[in-house]
KOLFIMAR-997227 format. One record per residue (C-alpha): residue in three letters; x, y, z. Coordinates in steps of 0.2 Angstrom, whole numbers, plus 5000, padded with zeros to 4 digits. Each point is the difference from the previous one (the first is absolute). Example, Ala and Ser with C-alpha at 12.3 -4.5 7.8 and 13.67 -1.06 7.14 Angstrom:
BEGIN
PT|ala|5062|4978|5039
PT|ser|5006|5017|4997
***
This chain:
BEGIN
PT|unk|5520|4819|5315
PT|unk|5015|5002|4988
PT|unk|5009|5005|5012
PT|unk|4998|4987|5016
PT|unk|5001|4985|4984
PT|unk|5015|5005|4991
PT|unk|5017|5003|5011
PT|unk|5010|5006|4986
PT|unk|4987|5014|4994
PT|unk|5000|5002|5018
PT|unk|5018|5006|5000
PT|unk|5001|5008|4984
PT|unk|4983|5010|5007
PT|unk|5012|5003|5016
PT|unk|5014|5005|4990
PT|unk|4990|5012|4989
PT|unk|4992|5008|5016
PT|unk|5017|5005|5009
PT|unk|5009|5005|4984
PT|unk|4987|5012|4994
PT|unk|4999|5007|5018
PT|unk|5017|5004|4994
PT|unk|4995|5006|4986
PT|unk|4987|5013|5006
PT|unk|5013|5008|5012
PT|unk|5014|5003|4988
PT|unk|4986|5006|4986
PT|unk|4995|5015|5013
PT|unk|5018|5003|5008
PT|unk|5011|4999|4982
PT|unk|4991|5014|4993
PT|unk|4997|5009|5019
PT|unk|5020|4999|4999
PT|unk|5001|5007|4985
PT|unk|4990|5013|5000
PT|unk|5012|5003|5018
PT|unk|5015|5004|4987
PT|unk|4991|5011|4987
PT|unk|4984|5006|4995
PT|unk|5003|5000|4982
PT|unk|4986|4987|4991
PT|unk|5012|4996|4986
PT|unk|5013|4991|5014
PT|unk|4986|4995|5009
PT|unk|4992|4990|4984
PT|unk|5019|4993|4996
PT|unk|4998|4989|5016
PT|unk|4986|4990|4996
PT|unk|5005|5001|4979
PT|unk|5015|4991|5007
PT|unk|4992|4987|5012
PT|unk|4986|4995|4986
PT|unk|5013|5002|4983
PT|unk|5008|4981|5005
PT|unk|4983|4995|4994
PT|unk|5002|5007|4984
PT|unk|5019|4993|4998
PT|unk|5001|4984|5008
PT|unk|4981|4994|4999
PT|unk|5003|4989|4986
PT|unk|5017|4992|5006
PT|unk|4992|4995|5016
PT|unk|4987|4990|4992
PT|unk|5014|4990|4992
PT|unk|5008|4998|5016
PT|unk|4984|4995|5009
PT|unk|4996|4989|4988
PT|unk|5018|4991|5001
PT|unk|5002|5000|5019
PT|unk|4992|4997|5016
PT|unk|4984|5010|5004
PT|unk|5000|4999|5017
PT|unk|5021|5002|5002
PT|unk|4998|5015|4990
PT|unk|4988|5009|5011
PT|unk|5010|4996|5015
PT|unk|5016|5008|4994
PT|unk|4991|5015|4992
PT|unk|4993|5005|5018
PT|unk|5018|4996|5008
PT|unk|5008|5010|4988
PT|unk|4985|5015|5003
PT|unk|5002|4996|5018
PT|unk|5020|5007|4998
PT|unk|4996|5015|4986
PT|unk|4987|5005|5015
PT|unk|5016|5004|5012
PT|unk|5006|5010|4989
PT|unk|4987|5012|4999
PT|unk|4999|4998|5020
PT|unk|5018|5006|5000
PT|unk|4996|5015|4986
PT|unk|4986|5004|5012
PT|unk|5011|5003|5016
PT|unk|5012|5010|4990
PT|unk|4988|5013|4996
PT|unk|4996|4994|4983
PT|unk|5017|5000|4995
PT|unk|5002|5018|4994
PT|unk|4987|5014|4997
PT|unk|4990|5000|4987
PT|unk|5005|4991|4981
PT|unk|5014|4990|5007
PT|unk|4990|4993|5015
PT|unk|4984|4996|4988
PT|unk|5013|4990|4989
PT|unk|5005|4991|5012
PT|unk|4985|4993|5005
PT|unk|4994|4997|4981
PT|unk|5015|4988|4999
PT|unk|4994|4991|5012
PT|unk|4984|4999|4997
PT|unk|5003|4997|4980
PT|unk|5010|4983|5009
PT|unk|4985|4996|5010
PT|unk|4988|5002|4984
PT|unk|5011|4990|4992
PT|unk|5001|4985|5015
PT|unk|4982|4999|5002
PT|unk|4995|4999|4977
PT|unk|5008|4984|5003
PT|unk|4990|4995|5020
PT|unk|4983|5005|4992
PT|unk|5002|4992|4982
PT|unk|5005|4984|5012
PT|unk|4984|5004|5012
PT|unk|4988|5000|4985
PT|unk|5007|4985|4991
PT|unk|5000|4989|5016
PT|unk|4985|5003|5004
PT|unk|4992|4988|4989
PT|unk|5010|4986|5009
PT|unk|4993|5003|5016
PT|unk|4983|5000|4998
PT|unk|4987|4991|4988
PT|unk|4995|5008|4986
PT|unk|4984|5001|5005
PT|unk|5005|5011|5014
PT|unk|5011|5013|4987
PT|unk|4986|5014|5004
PT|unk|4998|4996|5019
PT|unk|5016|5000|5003
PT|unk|5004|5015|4992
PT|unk|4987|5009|5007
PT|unk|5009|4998|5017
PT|unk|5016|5000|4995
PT|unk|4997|5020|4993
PT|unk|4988|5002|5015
PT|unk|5014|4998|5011
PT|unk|5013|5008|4990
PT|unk|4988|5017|5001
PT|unk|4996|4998|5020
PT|unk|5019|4998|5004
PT|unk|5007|5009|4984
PT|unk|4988|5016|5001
PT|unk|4987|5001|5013
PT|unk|5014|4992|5016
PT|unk|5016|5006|4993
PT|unk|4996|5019|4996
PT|unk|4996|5006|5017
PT|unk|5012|4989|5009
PT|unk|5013|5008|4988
PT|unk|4994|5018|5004
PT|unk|5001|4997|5020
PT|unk|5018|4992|4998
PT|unk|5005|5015|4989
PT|unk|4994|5013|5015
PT|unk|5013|4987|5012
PT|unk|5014|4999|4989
PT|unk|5003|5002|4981
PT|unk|5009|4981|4998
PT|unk|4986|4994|5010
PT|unk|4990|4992|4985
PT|unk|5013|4994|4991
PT|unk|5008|4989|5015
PT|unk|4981|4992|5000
PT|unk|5000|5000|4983
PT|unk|5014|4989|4998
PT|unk|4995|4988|5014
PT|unk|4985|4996|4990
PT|unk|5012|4995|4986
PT|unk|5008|4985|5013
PT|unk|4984|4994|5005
PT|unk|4993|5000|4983
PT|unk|5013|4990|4995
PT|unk|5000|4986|5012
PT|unk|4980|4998|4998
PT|unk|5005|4998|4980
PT|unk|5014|4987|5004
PT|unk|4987|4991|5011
PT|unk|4988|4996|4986
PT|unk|5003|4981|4996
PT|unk|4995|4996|4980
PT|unk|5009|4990|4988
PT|unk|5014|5006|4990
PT|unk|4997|5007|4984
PT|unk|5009|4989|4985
PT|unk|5002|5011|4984
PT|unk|4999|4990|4984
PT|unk|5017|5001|4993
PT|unk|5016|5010|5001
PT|unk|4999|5019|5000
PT|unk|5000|5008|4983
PT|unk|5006|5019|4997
PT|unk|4993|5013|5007
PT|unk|4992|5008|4984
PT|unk|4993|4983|4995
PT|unk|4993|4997|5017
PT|unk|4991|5017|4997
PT|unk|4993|4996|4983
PT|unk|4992|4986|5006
PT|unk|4990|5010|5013
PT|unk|4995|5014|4989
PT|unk|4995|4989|4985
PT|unk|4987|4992|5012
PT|unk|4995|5018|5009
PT|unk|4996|5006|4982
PT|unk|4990|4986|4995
PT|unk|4988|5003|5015
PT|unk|4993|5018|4993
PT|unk|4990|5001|5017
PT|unk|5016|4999|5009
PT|unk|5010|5012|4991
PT|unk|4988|5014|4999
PT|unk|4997|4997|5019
PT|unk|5018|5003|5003
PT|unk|5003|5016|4988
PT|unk|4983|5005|5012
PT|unk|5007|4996|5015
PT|unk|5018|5011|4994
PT|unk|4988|5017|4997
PT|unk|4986|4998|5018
PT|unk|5018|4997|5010
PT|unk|5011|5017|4990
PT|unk|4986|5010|5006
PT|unk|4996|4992|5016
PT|unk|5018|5002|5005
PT|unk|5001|5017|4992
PT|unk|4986|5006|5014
PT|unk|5009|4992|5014
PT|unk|5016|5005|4997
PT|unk|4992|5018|5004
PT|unk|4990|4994|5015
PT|unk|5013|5005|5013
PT|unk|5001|5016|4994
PT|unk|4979|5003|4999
PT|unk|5001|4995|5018
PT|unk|5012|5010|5007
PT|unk|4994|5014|4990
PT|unk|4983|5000|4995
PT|unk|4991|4990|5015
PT|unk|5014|5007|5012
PT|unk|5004|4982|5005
PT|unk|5013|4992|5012
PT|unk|5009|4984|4998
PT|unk|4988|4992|5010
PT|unk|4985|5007|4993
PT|unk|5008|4995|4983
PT|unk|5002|4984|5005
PT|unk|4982|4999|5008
PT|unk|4993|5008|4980
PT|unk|5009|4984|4993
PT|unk|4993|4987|5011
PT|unk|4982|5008|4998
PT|unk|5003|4997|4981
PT|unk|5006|4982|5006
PT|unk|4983|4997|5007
PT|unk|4992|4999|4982
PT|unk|5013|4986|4994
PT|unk|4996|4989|5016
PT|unk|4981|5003|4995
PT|unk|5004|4996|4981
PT|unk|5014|4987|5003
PT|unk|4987|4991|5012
PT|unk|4983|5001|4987
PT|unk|5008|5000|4986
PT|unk|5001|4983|4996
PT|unk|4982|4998|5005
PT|unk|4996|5015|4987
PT|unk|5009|4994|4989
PT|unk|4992|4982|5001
PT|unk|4982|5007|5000
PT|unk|5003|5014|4985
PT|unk|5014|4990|4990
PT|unk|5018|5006|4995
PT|unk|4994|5013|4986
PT|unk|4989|5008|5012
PT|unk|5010|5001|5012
PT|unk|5014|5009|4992
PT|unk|4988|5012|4990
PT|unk|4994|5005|5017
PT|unk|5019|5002|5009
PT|unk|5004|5009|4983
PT|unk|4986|5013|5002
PT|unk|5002|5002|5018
PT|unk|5018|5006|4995
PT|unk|5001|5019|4993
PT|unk|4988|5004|5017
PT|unk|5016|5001|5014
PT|unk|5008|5010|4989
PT|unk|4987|5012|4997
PT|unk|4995|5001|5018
PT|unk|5019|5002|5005
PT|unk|5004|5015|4987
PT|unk|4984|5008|5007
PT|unk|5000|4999|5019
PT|unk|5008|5008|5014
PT|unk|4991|4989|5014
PT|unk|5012|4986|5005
PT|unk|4983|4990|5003
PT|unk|4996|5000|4984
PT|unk|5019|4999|4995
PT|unk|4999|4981|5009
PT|unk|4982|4996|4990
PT|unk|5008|5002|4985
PT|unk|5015|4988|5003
PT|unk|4989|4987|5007
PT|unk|4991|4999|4983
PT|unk|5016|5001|4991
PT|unk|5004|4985|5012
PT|unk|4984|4989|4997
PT|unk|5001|5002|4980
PT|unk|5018|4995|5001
PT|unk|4998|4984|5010
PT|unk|4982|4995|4989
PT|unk|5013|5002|4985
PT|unk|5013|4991|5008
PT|unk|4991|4986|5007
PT|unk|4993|4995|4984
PT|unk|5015|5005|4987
PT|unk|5013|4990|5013
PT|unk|4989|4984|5002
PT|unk|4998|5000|4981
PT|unk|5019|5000|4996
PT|unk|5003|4986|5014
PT|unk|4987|4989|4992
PT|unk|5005|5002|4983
PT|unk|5017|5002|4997
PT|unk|5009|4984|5000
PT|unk|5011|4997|5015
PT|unk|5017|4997|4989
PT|unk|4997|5018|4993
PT|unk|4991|5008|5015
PT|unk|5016|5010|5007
PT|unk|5005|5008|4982
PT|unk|4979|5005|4995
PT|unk|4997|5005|5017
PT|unk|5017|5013|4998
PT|unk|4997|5005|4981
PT|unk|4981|5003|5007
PT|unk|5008|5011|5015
PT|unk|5014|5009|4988
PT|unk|4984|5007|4990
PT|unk|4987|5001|5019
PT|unk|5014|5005|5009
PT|unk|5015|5009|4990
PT|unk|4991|5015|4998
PT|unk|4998|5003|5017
PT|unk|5017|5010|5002
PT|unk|4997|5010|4985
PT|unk|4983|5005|5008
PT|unk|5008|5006|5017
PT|unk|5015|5012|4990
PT|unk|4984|5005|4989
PT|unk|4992|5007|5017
PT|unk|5014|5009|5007
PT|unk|5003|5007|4982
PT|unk|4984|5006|4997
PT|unk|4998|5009|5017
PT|unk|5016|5009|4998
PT|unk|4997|5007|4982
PT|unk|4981|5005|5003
PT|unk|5004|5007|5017
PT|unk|5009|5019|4994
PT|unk|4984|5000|4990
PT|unk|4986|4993|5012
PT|unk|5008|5003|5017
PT|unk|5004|4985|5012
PT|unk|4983|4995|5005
PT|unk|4993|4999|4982
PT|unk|5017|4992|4993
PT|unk|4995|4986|5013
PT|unk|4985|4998|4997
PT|unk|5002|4997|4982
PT|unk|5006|4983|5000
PT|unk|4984|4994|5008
PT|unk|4988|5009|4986
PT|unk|5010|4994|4985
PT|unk|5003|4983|5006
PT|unk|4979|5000|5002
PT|unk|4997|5004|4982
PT|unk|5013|4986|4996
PT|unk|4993|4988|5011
PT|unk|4981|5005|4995
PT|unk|5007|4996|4979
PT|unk|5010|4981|5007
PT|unk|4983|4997|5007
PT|unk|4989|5003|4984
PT|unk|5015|4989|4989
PT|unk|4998|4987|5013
PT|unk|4982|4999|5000
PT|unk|4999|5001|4981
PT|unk|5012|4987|4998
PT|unk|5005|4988|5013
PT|unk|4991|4980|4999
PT|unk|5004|4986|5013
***
C-alpha cells in the first residue's frame, strides 16, 4: 500500500531496485576478476579494503556536505559519476585486466576505491532523504522494503545473473552494471519534494563536524550502537572478503554456482526485510536486536565448519535475516530521532564508526589467511577467518545483550 500511495517512495523504491541489481553483479564479478589476475588472498582482500576505506576517510565530510546541499541532486550525480567509473572497469576488463597479476588487481582497486568513494556520499544522501519522503510513521515499513529490495536485486538477482554474463564475456556485468547507474539516476531525479532550505550560511568544516558529534555523544544509545555496528561489519567483511576463494576452493564452485550461494543467502534478507518490522512491532526494538545479535556468531560458525555449499547458503541467509532485523530497527531509530538539520553529519559520524572499519576487516582477512596458511595449509588458513570471527561475534552478542536499552 506504501507503494501505490506515495509516487516519490515509488521511485526512490524504483531507483533502489535497479541500482542494487547493479550492485549484485559487480559484487560477484569485481572479486571473480580479481581472483582472474592472481590467487594471492592479500591482493585479493586490497580490492574490497580499497572500495569500503572511502567509508573510513570521507564518511564524516559527506555528512557536512549532505547536510549543506541537495539530497536528492546529490544522489543523482553520485550514480552519474559511478555510471562513468563503471566504464572504466568495462574497458580494464576487455584488456585482460590490464596486466597480469599486481599491476592488473591495482588497477581495478583504483577504480573501485573511486566508486567507494562516489557511492559514501549516494547512500548518506539515500538514508537522510528518506525521512522526506515518507511519513514517519512509515520510517520502519518503508525500510523494511527498501532493504527487501536492495537484497532481492543486490544479492539474490544480481549474483547469478553476474555469474552467467561472466561465462559470455568478462565486461559483460560491468556494462549492465553501469546502465543501472543511468536509470537510477533518472528515477532519483524524478522524485518531486520541496527544496531543502539550510538555516544559515555554511560554517567550517571542523565546526560543522563538532556540532554533529556533540549531539551523537549525548545520545549514549546511539553511540554504542555505532562503535557496535564498526566491530559486526570488520568481521562480516572479513568473512566475505574470503568467500570467493572458499567457493572456488573448498565447495569447488563456478561463477555461477557462486553467484547462485549468494542469492540463496539473499533469500534470508527478503524474509527478514519483509517480517521484520512486524517482529520488530510485536517483540519491541530491545528484543529485536538481542535476537539478530545472537543469531550472528551462528553463519560463521557453520561456514568455518562445512564443506556442503547447502549448508554454505543456510548460513548466509541467517547472517542475512539478523542483519536486516538489526538494520530495520537501528535505521528507522536514527531517522526518527535525529533532527533533520544535523541528520546528514550524525548519520556519517554513526557510518565512520558502523562502517569505517569495514576496510580494515577485508585486509584483516586476506592477512590472516596468508600468515596462517605455511602453518595450517590452505584449506584450514581459510577457514580460520569463519571460526575467529564466530567467537568474536558470540562475545558482541553477550555485550549487546548485557548492555543495550531502547
Amino acid at each position: 500500500m506504501l507503494l501505490a500511495r506515495n509516487r516519490n517512495f515509488r521511485l526512490l523504491f524504483s531507483a533502489t531496485a535497479v541500482s542494487n541489481l547493479g550492485d549484485g553483479v559487480s559484487a560477484l564479478a569485481v572479486p571473480w576478476l580479481a581472483t582472474l589476475l592472481t590467487r594471492d588472498p592479500v591482493l585479493i582482500a586490497l580490492v574490497v579494503f580499497a572500495t569500503r576505506l572511502p567509508w573510513f576517510l570521507f564518511s564524516i565530510p559527506a555528512g557536512v556536505l549532505v547536510d549543506r546541499r541537495d539530497r536528492r541532486r546529490l544522489m543523482v550525480q553520485a550514480d552519474m559519476l559511478r555510471l562513468l567509473l563503471t566504464f572504466g572497469i568495462v574497458a580494464l576488463a576487455m584488456r585482460g585486466g590490464g596486466g597480469e597479476g599486481a599491476a592488473g588487481v591495482f588497477a581495478l582497486a583504483g577504480l573501485t576505491f573511486l566508486l567507494g568513494s562516489a557511492e559514501v556520499v549516494r547512500d548518506n544522501a539515500a538514508q537522510t532523504f528518506l525521512p522526506a519522503v515518507v511519513d514517519p510513521a512509515d520510517l520502519e515499513r518503508a525500510n523494511g522494503q527498501l532493504w527487501s529490495v536492495e537484497q532481492v536485486m543486490g544479492a539474490f538477482v544480481g549474483p547469478p545473473v553476474a555469474g552467467v554474463l561472466i561465462a559470455l564475456a568478462v565486461p559483460a556485468p560491468f556494462v549492465l552494471d553501469a546502465v543501472t547507474f543511468g536509470v537510477a539516476a533518472w528515477c532519483v531525479w524524478a522524485i518531486a519534494t520541496p527544496r531543502r532550505l539550510r538555516d544559515g550560511p555554511p560554517r567550517r568544516l571542523v565546526a560543522e563536524v563538532m556540532e554533529g558529534w556533540r549531539w551523537l555523544r549525548g545520545h549514549g544509545l546511539l553511540l554504542r550502537l555505532a562503535v557496535m555496528l564498526g566491530l559486526i561489519n570488520a568481521l562480516f567483511t572479513m568473512s566475505v572478503t574470503m568467500l570467493v576463494l572458499v567457493s572456488q576452493e573448498i565447495l569447488g564452485l563456478t561463477a555461477f554456482g557462486h553467484g547462485v550461494l549468494l542469492a540463496v543467502g539473499a533469500g534470508g534478507a527478503v524474509l527478514g526485510g519483509t517480517l521484520g518490522p512486524g517482529v520488530a512491532a510485536r517483540l519491541g526494538q530491545t528484543a529485536t536486536v538481542r535476537l539478530a545479535l545472537l543469531t550472528m556468531p551462528l553463519p560463521f560458525v557453520m561456514i568455518g565448519l562445512t564443506g556442503s555449499a547447502a549448508l554454505a547458503g543456510l548460513a548466509l541467509a541467517l547472517e542475512a535475516i539478523s542483519g536486516m532485523l538489526w538494520n530495520i530497527v537501528t535505521v528507522s531509530l536514527r531517522q526518527r530521532v535525529i533532527p533533520d538539520a544535523l541528520l546528514g553529519r550524525v548519520n556519517a559520524l554513526y557510518r565512520f564508526f558502523g562502517w569505517g572499519m569495514m576496510p580494515l576487516g577485508a585486509l584483516a582477512g586476506g592477512v590472516l589467511v596468508a600468515l596462517a596458511e605455511p602453518g595450517l595449509g590452505r584449506e584450514m588458513a581459510l577457514r580460520l577467518p569463519y571460526l575467529l570471527g564466530g567467537g568474536a561475534m558470540l562475545a558482541l552478542a553477550i555485550y549487546g545483550v548485557l548492555r543495550l536499552r531502547f
